[in-house]
C-alpha positions in Angstrom: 99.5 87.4 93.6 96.5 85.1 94.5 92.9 87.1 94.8 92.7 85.9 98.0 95.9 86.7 99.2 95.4 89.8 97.8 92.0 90.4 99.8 93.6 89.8 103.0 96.3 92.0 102.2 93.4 94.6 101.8 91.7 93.5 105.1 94.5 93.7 106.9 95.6 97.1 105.5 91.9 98.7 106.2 92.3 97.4 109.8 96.0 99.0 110.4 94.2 102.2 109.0 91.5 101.9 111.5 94.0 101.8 114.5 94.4 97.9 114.7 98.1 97.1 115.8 97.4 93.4 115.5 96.7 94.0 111.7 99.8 95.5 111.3 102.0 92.4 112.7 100.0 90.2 110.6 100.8 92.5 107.7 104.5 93.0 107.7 104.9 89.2 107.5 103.2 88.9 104.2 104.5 92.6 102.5 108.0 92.4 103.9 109.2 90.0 100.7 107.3 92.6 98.3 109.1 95.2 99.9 112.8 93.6 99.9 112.3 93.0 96.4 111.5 96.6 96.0 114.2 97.9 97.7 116.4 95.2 95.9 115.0 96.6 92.8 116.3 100.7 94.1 120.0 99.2 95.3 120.6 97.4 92.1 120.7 100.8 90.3 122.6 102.5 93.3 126.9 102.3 92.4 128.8 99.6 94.0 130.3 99.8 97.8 126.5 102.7 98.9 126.7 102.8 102.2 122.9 101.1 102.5 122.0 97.9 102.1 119.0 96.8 100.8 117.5 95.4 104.3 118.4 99.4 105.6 116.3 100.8 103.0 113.4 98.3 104.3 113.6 99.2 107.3 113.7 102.5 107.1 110.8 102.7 104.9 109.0 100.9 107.3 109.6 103.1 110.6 108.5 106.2 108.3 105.4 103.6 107.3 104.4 102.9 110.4 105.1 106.5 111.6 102.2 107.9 109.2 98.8 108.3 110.6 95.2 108.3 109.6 95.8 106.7 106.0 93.1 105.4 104.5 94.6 102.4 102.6 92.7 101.7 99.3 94.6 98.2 98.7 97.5 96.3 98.0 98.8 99.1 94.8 98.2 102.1 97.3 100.3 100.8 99.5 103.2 99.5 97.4 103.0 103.0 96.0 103.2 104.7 99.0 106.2 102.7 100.0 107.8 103.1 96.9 107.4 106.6 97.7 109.0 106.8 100.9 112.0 104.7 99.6 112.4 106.9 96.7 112.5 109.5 100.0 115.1 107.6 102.2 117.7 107.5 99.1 117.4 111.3 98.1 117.8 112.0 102.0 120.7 109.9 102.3 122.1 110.9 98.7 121.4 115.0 100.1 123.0 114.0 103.8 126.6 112.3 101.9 126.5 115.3 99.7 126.3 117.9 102.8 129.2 115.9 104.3 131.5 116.2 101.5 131.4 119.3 99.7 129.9 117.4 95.5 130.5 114.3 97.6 130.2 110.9 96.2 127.3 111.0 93.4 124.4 108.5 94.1 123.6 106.4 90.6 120.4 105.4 89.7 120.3 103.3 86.9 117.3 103.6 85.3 116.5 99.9 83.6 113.7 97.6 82.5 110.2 97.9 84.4 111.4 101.5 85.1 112.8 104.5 82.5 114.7 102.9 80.2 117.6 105.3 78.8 120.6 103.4 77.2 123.4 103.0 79.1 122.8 105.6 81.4 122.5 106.3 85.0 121.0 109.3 87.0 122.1 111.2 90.1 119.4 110.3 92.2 119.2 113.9 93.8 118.7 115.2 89.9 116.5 112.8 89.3 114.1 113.8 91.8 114.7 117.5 91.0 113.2 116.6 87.8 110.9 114.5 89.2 109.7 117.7 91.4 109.5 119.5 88.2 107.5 117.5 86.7 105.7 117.0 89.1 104.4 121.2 89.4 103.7 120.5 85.5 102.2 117.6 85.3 101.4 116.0 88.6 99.9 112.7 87.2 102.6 112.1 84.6 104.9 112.5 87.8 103.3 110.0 89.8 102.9 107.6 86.8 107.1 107.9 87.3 107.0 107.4 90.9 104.9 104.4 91.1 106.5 102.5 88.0 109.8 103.5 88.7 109.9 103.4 92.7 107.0 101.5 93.2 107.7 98.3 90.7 103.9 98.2 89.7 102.3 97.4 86.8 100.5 99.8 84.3 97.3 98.2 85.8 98.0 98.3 89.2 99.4 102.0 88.6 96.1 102.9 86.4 94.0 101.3 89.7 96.0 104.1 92.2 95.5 107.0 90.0 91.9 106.2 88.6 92.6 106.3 84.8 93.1 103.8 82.5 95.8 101.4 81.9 96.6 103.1 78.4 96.6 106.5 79.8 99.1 105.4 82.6 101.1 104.0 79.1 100.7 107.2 77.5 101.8 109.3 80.5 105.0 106.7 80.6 106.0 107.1 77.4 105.7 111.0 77.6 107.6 111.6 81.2 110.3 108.9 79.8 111.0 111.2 77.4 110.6 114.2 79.2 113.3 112.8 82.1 115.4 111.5 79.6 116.0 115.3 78.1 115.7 117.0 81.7 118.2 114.7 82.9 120.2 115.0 79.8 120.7 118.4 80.3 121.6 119.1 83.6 124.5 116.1 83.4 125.9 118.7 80.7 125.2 121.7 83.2 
């Protein structure tokens, strides 16, 4: 992404924050193939036939987006995060809501791949994965987020260090450390 590009993305996301709706409409334009491309990144791991579709997820992130008020919008990272975030929130909802319906109803795969927690060959439930996310998350809140925006949000160890205020090799360190951590969590409650 351009510097300039990326300082109009920050304009514009300071002046949604400050209750301009014009900001907003110039802004969805210029995020909306960031955010397909996120949500493309979430439905590749989902199993074949889910019942949403990449443009649903978009869209759905984007009603609970433009639903949230008095957000102070740091720049272009806090807001991928936050809509990595609210995808991550949209799939476990729907996962929770097909498993309501039908009593262990159809499991929703996550596969968790390259840019995100790489485990050999093997998928997660997306509802266990954010129960261990949650659990984490109560013992080590940064290590959880370093997950969430990786994972979810697609960005970068620098653009993830930039969100949480550390540095680029503690966001590495925390990556290497949840990885693991997730990878024996989830281990375990596939053989529960």
């Amino acid at each position: 992404m351009t510097e300039v590009r990326e300082h109009e993305l920050t304009q514009l996301l300071r002046a949604w924050s400050e209750g301009d709706e014009q900001a907003l409409e110039k802004l969805v334009p210029l995020v909306y193939a960031d955010l397909h491309r996120l949500a493309r990144h979430y439905m590749a791991g989902e199993r074949a036939g889910h019942l949403l579709q990449t443009s649903a997820l978009v869209n759905e992130a984007y009603l609970r987006l433009v639903d949230i008020k008095k957000v102070n919008w740091k720049n272009r990272a806090h807001f991928f995060g936050v809509s990595a975030q609210l995808m991550r929130r949209v799939l476990v909802d729907f996962a929770r809501s097909r498993r309501s319906l039908k009593r262990g109803g159809e499991t929703v795969m996550v596969s968790l791949e390259e840019g995100s927690i790489a485990f050999p060959g093997a998928g997660a439930d997306v509802v266990a994965l954010d129960d261990a996310l949650k659990t984490l998350a109560a013992m080590d809140p940064r290590r959880s987020r370093v997950v969430e925006l990786r994972f979810f949000g697609g960005l970068s160890a620098e653009e993830t260090a930039e969100v949480l205020k550390v540095s680029a090799e503690t966001v590495l360190h925390d990556w290497k450390l949840a990885k693991v951590w997730l990878l024996r969590e989830l281990s375990g409650a596939n053989e529960a």
